[in-house]
C-alpha angles and dihedrals in degrees: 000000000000113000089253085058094045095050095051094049078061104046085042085051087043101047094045091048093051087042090051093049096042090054086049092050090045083048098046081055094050100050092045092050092049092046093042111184124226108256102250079232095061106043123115122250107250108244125221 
């Protein structure tokens, strides 16, 4: 392989590994925004 091809196989590599990470992280966000914990802070004492 000639060093244009080479260098396109690694900004390809590059580009697909940034986009994958961006669309967990964006996942990761989303689910945490659906699931939405109770703040430690807000939630009610347990009576007994």
């Amino acid at each position: 392989m000639n060093h244009v091809v080479l260098h396109d196989v690694r900004a390809g590599f590059f580009l697909m590994v940034g986009l994958a990470m961006l669309a967990f992280i964006c996942a990761v966000a989303a689910l945490s925004t659906v699931l939405r914990p109770d703040r430690w802070a807000d939630r009610k004492p347990v009576q007994f």
